[in-house]
C-alpha positions as CSV (number, residue, x, y, z in Angstrom):
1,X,0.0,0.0,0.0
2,X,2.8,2.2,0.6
3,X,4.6,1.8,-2.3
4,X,1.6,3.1,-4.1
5,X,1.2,6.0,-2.1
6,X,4.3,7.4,-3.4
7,X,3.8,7.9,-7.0
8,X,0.2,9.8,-6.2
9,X,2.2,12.2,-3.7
10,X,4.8,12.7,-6.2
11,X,2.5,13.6,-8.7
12,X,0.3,15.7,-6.3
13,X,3.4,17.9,-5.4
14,X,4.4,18.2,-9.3
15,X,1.0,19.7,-10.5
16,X,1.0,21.3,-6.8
17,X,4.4,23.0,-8.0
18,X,3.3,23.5,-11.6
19,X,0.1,25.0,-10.9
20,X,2.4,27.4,-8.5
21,X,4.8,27.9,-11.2
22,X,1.7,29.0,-13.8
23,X,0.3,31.4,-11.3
24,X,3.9,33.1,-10.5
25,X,4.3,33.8,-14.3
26,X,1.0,34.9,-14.8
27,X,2.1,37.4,-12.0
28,X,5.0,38.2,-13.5
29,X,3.3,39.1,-16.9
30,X,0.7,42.0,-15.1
31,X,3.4,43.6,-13.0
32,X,6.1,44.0,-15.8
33,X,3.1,45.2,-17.6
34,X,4.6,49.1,-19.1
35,X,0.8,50.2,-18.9
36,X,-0.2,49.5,-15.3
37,X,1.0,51.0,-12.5
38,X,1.6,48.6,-9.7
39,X,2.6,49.2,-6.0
40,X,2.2,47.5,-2.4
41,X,2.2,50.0,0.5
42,X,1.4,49.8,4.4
43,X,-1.2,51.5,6.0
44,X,0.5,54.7,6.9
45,X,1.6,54.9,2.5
46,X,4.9,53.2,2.8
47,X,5.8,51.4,-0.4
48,X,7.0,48.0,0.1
49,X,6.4,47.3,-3.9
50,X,6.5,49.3,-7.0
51,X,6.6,47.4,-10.4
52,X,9.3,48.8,-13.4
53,X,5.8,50.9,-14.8
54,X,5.6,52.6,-11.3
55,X,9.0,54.1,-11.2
56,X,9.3,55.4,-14.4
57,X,6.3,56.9,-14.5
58,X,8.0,59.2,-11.2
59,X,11.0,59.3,-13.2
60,X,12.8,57.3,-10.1
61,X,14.2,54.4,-9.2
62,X,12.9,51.7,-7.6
63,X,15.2,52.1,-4.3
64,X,13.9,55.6,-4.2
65,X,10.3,55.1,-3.8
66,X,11.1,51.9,-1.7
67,X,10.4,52.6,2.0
68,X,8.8,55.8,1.0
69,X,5.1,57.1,1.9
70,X,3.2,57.8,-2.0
71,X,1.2,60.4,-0.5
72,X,4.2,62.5,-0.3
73,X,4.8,62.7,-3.9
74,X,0.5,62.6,-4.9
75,X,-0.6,66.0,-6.1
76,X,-0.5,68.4,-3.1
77,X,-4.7,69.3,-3.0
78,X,-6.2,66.4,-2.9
79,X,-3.3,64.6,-1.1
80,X,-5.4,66.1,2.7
81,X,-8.4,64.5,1.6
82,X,-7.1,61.2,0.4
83,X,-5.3,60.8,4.0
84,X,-8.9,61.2,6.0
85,X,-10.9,59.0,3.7
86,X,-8.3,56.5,2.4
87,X,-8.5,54.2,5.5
88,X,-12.2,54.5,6.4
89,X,-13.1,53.2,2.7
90,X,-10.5,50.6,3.2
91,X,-12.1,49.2,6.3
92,X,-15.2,48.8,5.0
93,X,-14.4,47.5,1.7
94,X,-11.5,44.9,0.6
95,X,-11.3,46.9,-2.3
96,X,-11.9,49.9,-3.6
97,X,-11.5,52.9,-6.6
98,X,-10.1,56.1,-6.7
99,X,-9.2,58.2,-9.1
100,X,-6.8,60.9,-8.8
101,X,-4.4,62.9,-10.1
102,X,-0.7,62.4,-10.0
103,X,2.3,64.6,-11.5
104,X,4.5,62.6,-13.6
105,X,8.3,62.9,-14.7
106,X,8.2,65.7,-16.8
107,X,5.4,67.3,-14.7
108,X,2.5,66.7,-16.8
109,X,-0.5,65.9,-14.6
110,X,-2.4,62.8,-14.9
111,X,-5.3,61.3,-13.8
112,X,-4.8,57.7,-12.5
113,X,-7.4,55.7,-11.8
114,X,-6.5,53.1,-8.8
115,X,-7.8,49.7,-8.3
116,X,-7.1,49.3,-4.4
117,X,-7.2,45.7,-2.9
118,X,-6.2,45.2,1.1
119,X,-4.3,42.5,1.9
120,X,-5.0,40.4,5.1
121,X,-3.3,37.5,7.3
122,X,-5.1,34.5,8.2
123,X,-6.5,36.4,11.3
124,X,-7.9,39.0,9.8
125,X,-5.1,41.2,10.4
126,X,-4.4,44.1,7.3
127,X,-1.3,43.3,6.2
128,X,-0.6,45.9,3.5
129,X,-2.5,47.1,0.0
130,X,-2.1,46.5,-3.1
131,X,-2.8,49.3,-6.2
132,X,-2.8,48.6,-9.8
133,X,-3.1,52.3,-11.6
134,X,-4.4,53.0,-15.2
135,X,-3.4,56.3,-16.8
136,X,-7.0,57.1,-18.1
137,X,-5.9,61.1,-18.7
138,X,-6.7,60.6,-22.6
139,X,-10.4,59.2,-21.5
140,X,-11.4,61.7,-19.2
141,X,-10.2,64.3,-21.3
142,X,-12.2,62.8,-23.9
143,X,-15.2,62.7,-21.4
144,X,-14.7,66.7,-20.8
145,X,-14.3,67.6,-24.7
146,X,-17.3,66.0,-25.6
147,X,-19.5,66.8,-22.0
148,X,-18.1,70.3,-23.8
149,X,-19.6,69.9,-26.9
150,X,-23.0,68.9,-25.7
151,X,-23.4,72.1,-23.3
152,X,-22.5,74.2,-26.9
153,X,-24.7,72.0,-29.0
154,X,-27.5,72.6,-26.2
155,X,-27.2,76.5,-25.6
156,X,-27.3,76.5,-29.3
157,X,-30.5,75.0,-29.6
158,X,-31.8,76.7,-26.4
159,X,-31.6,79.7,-28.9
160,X,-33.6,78.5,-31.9
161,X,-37.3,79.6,-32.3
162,X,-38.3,76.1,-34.2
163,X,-39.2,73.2,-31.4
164,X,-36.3,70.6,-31.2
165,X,-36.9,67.3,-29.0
166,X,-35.0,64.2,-28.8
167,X,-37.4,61.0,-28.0
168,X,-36.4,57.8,-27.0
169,X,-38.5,54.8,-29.2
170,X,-41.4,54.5,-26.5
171,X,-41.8,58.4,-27.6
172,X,-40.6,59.5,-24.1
173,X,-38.6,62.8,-23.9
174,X,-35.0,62.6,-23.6
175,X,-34.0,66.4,-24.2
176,X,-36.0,69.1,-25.4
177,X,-34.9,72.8,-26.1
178,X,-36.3,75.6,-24.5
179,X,-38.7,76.7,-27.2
180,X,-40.6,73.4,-26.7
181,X,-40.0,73.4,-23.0
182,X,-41.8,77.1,-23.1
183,X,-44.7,76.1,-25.8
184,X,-45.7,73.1,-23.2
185,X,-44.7,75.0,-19.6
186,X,-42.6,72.5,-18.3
187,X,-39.2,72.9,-17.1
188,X,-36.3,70.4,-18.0
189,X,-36.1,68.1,-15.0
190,X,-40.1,67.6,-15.2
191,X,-39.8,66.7,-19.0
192,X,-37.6,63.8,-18.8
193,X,-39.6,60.9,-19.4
194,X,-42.8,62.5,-20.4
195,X,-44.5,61.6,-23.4
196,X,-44.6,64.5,-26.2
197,X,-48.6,63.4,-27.1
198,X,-49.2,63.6,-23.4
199,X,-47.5,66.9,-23.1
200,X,-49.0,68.5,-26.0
201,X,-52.8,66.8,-25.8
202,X,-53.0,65.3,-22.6
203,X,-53.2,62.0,-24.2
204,X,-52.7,58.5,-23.1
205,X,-51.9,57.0,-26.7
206,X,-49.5,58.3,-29.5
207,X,-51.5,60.8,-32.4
208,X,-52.5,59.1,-35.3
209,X,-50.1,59.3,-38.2
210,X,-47.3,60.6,-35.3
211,X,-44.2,61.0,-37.6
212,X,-41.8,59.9,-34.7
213,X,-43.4,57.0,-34.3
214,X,-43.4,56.3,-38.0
215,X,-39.6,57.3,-38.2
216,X,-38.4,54.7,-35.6
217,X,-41.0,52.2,-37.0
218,X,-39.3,52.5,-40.7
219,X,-36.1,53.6,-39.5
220,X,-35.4,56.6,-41.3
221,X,-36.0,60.6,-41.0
222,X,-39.3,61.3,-41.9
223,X,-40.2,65.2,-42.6
């Protein structure tokens, strides 16, 4: 019996060790990743961990960051407020978001948005946290160029005399300009969702011949 034992505990302890093996290089690969930013850090900010990515995005090396606290280099305003909130979000979550900005090398700002796990001992204990940062500066200035150009398309059609709405295929209002708003005396919260037959006839069912409801039905502009 115990010669047969052996073999099946030698080849426990080889796919034991491969399976180990798999997981370390699949570790490897994410924090030699160039696009994520990677660092482990004690409660009080200390980094015990930065990844290649991490560094060089400082414009330091390694054993310069090493043993340091990151909220001494984050961007000086919102550095105050990350310290009173950072460890009461931790404590209730094992992992949360941020996003925040962070002065690189050449001191360009960017906004890095953090993925923030805690790390615990087998009593419960916080051990340290680990961050994985995404530069998403192109995004959100994406975000603002086009939240830009929907406040000048708006204003522009807040200053048109012809009626302008924008329905959703149920005929409910999703935006209307302020010469519709003012021809049905509603303002723009209490539109939202309304019904333009409703609005216009006090009706429960669209108008006959409605030409939005023919345009979604055949799926093309209809005048």
């Amino acid at each position: 019996m115990a010669s047969r034992l052996k073999p099946m505990r030698s080849d426990f302890v080889e796919k034991r060790d491969s399976i180990g093996k798999h997981y370390s290089l699949l570790y490897e690969s994410i924090a030699d990743n160039p696009d994520l930013l990677i660092c482990r850090w004690k409660a009080d900010t200390t980094l015990t961990y930065v990844n290649d990515a991490y560094a060089e995005f400082y414009g330091m090396e390694k054993d310069q960051l090493l043993g340091k606290r990151w909220i001494d280099h984050a961007e000086r305003d919102p550095s105050r407020e990350l310290e009173k909130t950072l460890h009461s979000k931790a404590e209730v979550e094992h992992s949360f978001q941020r996003e925040d900005p962070a002065v690189a090398a050449d001191g360009a700002v960017h906004w890095i948005h953090w993925y923030n796990q805690s790390v615990h001992d087998a009593a419960g204990k916080l051990i340290e946290y680990q961050s994985v940062g995404i530069d998403v500066t192109e995004q959100k200035e994406a975000r603002r160029r086009i939240a830009e150009s929907e406040r000048t398309l708006q204003l522009i059609l807040d200053n048109l005399d012809e009626i302008v709405a924008y329905h959703n295929p149920d005929l409910s209002i999703v935006w209307a300009n302020k010469a519709f708003r003012d021809r049905v005396a509603v303002d723009k919260e209490s539109l939202l969702g309304k019904t333009c037959y409703h609005l216009w006839y006090g009706r429960q069912t669209p108008c006959d011949n409605c030409p939005v409801s023919k345009a979604v039905r055949e799926k093309k502009t209809v005048v």
